[in-house]
C-alpha positions as CSV (number, residue, x, y, z in Angstrom):
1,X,55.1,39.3,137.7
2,X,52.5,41.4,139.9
3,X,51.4,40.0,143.4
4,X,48.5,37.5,142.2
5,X,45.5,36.2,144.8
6,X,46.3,32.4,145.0
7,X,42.5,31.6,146.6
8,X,40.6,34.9,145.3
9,X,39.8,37.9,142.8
10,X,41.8,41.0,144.4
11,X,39.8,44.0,143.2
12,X,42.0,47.0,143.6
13,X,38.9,49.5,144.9
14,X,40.4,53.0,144.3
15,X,38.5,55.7,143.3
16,X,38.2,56.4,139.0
17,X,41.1,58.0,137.8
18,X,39.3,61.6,136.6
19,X,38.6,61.5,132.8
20,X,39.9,64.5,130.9
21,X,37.2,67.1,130.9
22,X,35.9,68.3,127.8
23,X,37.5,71.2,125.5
24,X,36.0,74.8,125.2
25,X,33.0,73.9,122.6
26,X,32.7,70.3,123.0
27,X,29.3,69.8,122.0
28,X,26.4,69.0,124.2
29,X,26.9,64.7,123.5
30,X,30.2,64.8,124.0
31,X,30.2,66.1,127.6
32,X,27.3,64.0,128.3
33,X,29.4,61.0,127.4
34,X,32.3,62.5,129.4
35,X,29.9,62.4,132.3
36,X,27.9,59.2,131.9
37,X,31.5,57.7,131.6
38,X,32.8,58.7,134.9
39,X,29.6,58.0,137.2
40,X,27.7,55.1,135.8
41,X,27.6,51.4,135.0
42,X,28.0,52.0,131.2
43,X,28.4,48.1,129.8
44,X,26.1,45.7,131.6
45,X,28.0,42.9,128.8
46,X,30.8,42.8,126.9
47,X,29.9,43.9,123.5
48,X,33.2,42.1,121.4
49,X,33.1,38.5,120.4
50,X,35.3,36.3,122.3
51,X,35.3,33.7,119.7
52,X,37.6,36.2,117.4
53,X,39.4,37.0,120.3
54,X,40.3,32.9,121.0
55,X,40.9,32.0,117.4
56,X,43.1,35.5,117.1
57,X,45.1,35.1,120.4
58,X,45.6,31.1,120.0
59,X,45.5,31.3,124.1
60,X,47.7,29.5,126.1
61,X,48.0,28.3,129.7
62,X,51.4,30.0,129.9
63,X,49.7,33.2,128.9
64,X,49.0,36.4,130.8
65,X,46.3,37.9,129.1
66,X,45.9,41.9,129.9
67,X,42.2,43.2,128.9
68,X,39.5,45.9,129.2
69,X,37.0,44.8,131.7
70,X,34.1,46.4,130.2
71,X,31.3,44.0,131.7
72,X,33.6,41.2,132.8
73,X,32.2,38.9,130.3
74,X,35.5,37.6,127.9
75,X,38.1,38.2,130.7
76,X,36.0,34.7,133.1
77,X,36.3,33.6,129.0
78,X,39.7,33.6,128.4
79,X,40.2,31.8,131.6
80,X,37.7,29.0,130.0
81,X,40.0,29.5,127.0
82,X,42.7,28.1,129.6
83,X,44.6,31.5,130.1
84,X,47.0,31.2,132.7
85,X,46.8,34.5,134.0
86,X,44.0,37.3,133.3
87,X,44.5,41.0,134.5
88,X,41.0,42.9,133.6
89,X,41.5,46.9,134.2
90,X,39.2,49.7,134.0
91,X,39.2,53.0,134.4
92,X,35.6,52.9,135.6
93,X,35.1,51.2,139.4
94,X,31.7,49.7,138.1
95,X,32.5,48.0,135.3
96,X,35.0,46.1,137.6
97,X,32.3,46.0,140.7
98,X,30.1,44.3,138.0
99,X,33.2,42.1,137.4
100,X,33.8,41.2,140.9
101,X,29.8,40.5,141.4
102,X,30.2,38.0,138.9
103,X,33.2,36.4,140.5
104,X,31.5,36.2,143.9
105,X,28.2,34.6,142.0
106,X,30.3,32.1,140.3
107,X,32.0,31.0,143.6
108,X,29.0,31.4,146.2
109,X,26.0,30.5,144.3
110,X,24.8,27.3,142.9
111,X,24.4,27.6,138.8
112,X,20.6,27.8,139.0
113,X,20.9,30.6,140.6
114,X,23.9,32.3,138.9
115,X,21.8,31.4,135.4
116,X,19.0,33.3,137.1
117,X,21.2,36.8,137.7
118,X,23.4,37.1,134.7
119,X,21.3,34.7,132.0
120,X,17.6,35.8,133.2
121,X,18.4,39.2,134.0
122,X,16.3,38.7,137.1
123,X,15.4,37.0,140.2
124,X,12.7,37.3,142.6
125,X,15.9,36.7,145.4
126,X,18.3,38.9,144.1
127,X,18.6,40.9,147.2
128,X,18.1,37.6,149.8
129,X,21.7,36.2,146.9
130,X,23.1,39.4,147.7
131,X,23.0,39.7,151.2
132,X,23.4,36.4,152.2
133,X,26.0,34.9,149.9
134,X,27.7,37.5,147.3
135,X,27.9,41.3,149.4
136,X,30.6,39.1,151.9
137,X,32.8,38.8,149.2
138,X,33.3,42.2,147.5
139,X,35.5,45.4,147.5
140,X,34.2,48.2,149.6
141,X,33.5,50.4,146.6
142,X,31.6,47.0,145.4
143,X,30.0,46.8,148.2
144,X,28.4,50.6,148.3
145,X,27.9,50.1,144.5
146,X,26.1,47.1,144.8
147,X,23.9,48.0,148.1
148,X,22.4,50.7,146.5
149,X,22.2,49.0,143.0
150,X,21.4,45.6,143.3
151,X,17.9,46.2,142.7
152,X,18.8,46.4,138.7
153,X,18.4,42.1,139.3
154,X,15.4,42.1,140.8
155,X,12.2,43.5,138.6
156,X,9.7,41.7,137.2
157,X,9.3,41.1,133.1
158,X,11.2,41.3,129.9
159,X,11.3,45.5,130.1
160,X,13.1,45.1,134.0
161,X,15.9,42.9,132.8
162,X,19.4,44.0,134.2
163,X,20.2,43.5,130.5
164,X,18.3,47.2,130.4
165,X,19.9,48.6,132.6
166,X,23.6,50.4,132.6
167,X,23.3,53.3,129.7
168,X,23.9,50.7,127.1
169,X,21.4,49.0,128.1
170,X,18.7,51.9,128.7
171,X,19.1,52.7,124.6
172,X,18.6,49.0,124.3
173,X,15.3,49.0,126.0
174,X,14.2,52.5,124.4
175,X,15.1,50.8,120.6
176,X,13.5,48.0,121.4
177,X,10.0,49.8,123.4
178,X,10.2,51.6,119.9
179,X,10.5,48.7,117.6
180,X,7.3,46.7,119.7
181,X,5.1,49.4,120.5
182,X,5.6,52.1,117.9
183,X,6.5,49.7,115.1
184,X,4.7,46.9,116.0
185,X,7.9,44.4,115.1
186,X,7.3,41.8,118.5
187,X,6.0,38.7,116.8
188,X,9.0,39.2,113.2
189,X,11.4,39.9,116.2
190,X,10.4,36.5,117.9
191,X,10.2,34.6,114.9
192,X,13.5,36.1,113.5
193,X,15.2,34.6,116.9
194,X,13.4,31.2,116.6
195,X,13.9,30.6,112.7
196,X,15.1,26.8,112.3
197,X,17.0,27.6,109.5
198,X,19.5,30.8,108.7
199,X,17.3,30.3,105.3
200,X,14.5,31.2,107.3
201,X,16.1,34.0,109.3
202,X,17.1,35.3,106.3
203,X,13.5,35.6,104.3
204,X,12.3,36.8,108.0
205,X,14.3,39.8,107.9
206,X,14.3,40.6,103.9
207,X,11.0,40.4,103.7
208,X,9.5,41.9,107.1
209,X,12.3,43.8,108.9
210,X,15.3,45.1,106.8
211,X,13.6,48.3,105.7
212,X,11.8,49.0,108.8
213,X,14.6,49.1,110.8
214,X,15.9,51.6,108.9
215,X,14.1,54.4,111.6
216,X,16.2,52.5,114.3
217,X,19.6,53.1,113.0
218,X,19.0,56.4,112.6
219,X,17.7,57.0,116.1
220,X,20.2,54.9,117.1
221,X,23.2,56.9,114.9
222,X,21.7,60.1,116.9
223,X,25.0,62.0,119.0
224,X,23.0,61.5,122.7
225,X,22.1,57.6,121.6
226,X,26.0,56.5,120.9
227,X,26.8,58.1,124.3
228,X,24.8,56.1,126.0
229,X,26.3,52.7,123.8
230,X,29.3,54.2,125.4
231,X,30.6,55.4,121.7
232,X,32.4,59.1,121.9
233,X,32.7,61.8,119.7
234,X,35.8,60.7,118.3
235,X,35.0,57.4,117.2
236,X,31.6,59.1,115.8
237,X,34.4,61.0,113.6
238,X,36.4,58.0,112.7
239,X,33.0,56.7,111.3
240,X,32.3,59.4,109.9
241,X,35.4,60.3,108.2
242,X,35.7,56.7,106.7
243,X,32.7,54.7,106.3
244,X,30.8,55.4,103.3
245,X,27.0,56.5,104.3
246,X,28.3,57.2,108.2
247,X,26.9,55.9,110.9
248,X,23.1,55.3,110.3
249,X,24.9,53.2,107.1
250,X,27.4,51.4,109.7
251,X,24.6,50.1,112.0
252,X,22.3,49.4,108.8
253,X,25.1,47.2,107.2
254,X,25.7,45.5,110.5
255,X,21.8,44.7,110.7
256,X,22.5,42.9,107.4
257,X,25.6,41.1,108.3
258,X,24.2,40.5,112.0
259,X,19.8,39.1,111.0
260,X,20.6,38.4,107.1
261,X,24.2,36.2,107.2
262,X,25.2,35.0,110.2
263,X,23.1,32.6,112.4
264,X,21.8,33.9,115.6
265,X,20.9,30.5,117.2
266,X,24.4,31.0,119.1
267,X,24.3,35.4,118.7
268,X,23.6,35.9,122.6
269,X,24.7,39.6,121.8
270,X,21.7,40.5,120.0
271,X,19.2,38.1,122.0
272,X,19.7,39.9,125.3
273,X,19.3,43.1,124.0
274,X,16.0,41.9,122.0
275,X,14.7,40.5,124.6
276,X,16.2,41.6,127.8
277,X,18.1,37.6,128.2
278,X,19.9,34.8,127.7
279,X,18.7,31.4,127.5
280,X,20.9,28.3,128.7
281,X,21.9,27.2,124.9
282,X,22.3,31.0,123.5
283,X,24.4,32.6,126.5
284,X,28.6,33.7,126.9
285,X,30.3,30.3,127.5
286,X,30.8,31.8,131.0
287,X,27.0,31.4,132.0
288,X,27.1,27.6,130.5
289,X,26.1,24.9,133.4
290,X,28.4,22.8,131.8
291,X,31.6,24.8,132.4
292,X,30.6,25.9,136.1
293,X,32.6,24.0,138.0
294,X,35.6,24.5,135.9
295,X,35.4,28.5,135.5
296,X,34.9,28.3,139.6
297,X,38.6,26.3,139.6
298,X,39.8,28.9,137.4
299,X,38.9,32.6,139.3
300,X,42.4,32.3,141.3
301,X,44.0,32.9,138.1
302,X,42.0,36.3,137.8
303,X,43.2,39.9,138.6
304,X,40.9,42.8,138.6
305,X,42.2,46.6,139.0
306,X,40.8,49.9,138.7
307,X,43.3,51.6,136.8
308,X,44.5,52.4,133.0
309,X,46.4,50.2,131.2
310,X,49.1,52.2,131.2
311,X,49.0,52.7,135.2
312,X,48.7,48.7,135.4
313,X,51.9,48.3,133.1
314,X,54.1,50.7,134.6
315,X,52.8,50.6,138.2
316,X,55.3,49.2,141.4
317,X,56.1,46.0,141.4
318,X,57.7,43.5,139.0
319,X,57.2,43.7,135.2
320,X,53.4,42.7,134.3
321,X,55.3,40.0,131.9
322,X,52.3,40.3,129.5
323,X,51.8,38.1,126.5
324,X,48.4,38.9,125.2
325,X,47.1,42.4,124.6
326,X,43.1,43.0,124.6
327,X,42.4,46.7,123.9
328,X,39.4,46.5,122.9
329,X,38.7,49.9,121.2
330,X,39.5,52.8,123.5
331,X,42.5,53.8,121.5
332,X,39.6,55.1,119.4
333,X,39.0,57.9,122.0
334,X,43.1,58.1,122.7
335,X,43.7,58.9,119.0
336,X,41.9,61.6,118.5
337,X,41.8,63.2,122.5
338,X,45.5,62.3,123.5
339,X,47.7,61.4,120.9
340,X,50.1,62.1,124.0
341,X,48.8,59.4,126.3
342,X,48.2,57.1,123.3
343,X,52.1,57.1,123.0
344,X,52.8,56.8,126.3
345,X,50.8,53.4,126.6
346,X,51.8,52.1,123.6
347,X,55.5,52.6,125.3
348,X,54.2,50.9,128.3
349,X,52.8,47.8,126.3
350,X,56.0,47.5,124.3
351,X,58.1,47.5,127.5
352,X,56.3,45.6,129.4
353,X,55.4,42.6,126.5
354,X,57.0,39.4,126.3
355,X,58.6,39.1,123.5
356,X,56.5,38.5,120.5
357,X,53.2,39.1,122.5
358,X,50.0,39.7,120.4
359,X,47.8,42.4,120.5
360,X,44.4,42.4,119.3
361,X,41.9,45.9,119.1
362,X,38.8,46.9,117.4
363,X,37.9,50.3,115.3
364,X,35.3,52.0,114.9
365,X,36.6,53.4,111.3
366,X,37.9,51.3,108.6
367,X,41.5,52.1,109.5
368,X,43.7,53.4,112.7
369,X,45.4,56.3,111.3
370,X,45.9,58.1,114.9
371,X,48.5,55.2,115.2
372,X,50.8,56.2,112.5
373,X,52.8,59.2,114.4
374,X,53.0,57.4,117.5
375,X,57.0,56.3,118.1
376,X,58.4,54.2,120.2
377,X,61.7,53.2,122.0
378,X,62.9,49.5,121.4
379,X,66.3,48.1,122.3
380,X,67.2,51.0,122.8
381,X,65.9,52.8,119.3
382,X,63.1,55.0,118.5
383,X,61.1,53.5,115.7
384,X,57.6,53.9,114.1
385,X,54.9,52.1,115.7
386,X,53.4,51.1,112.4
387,X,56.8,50.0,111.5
388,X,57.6,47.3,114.4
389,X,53.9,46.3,114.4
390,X,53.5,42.9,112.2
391,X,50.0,42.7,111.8
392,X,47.8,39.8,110.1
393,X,45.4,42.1,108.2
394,X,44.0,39.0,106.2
395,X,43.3,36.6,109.5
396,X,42.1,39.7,111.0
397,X,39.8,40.5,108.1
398,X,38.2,36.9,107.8
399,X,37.6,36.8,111.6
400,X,35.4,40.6,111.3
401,X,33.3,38.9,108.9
402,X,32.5,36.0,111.4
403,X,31.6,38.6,114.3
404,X,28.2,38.1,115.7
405,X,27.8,41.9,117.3
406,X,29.2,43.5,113.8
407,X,29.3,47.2,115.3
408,X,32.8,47.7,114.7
409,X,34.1,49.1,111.3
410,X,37.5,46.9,112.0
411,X,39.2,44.4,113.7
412,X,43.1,44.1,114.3
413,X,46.0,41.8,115.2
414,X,49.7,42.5,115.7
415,X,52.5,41.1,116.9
416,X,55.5,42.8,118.8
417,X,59.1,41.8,118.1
């Protein structure tokens, strides 16, 4: 096992590890998400639902859990899920200085005033919270990130949420400036996200809102928009390639699934980005009052470092020991990019896995064909990825239905031998 904090989060602070730069002809979006990658805050919230993630990964408190950090979110989940261990990596030193923020809020501040940072989006004494009780406690890249940053907490109304800020959260702000102002959708919004009934929610977006938001997935299917939701030119292909009507058709079918079949009394994906927060019963479990105390108890058990996964598994030290494998879906960007590096983490994950460890990622296309050359040594002999995978397509399948974001095309689980 890797040298754990017993009282505190250990950020590892080193700089970003450089992000291949693009091919002769990449096009214009795809260097612009190259670049918006490797010097911003891209994810100011986790955009996968945890609740797939516990009923899929059936966590334990004898488990190490290994996951994206992305915005911190469903790693301080899985150790309310009772994870005994939970590394969060990240290529990207802000996603993890938003991570450690979080940690610092959670052990420093009262709950009223953690609710008012990262479930308002905003507080009038963001920078007096900062200085006083949560800059003492950071990395120094956190630190520099967060002294000139901080001020993302501390505007004034709906439109100067942090939830708006980050590039995913910019788009968020410009679809929704659209859908008020230039479509005049405020009050159906509003009444969508206070409909008693999912009866009600549903007649609320079939009869006022389904084909008007038709303009917003297409502005939001445009190349420049998906970089800034932090979605790359390869996964833009994989949707492409395999989802009937593309992408405009992926986030138009999600709008269904998302305001027409599932409840959103408990979606607090889609209420911050409608209306720039959380409240106290529609938030991530970790922002709940009621599990404060014990998510506090819990941040010993948390690891963050700025690395790759593959760096974090094969690094110096003892072997990770890793039983649970959230990837999230950057293998979508591997696959097509680096087939190379794709193999060489897989290796990494299979050597490094306890033995029947579970691995959970997320696709933007229907199915992972970039995984089917990748090979593999195992006791000693090289065999097919797809072949020493056992996956669980049906569990898997029934879970993707019951996802409250709905922006992937597909969800997966596999075991290792």
């Amino acid at each position: 096992m890797p040298s754990y904090p017993s009282t505190d989060v250990t950020p590892v602070a080193a700089p970003s590890p450089a992000l291949p730069a693009p091919r002769a002809g990449t096009p214009l979006a795809g260097r612009m998400f190259t670049a918006l990658h490797d010097r911003k805050l891209v994810y100011n919230a986790c955009w996968e639902d945890p609740a797939l993630d516990r009923a899929a990964l059936g966590i334990r408190p004898d488990d190490h859990v290994l996951v994206i950090t992305s915005g911190g979110c469903n790693a301080l989940d899985y150790l309310l899920a009772g994870a005994g261990r939970v590394t969060a990596v990240d290529v990207n030193p802000r996603q993890n200085a938003l991570l450690e923020l979080k940690a610092a809020g959670i052990r420093r501040l009262t709950h009223g005033e953690f609710f008012e940072l990262f479930g308002t989006g905003r507080s009038v004494r963001a920078h007096e919270m900062y200085r006083d009780a949560l800059r003492p406690d950071l990395s120094p890249f956190a630190r520099r990130y967060w002294d000139g940053y901080i001020e993302a907490f501390a505007g004034r109304g709906w439109r100067n949420s942090f939830y708006y800020r980050g590039t995913s959260g910019l788009l968020a702000k410009g679809l929704m400036l659209f859908l008020r102002r230039f479509q005049g959708l405020g009050p159906d919004l509003e009444e969508l996200l206070a409909a008693p009934t999912l009866a009600r929610q549903r007649y609320v977006y079939e009869s006022r809102l389904r084909d008007r938001l038709w303009s917003a997935a297409r502005l939001g299917a445009q190349p420049l928009a998906l970089s800034f939701a932090g979605v790359p030119p390869q996964q833009r292909r994989e949707i492409t390639e395999e989802y009937p009507g593309g992408t405009v058709q992926l986030i138009h079918d999600g709008f269904d699934a998302i305001f027409g079949r599932l409840p959103l009394a408990d979606n607090y994906f889609w209420r911050a980005y409608i209306t720039g927060s959380y409240t106290p019963a529609c938030c991530p479990e970790y922002l709940k009052a009621a599990h404060f105390d014990r998510l506090r108890d819990a941040l010993p058990r948390l690891d963050v470092r700025t690395t790759t996964v593959t760096g974090f598994l094969t690094g110096a030290g003892p072997r990770p020991d890793v039983s649970k494998f959230v990837l999230l879906d950057h293998m979508d960007w591997m696959g097509w990019r680096d087939q190379a590096a794709l193999a060489e983490e897989w290796q990494a994950i299979v050597d490094a896995a306890r033995p029947g460890a579970r691995v959970i990622y997320r696709s933007a296309g229907l199915r992972t064909r970039y995984l089917d050359p990748v090979s593999v040594v195992h006791q000693g002999r090289t065999r097919r990825l797809t072949e020493l995978l056992h996956r669980h397509p049906e569990l898997a399948a029934r879970l993707h239905e019951q996802d409250r974001v709905h922006t992937y095309g597909s969800f997966h689980i596999a075991d290792l031998p």
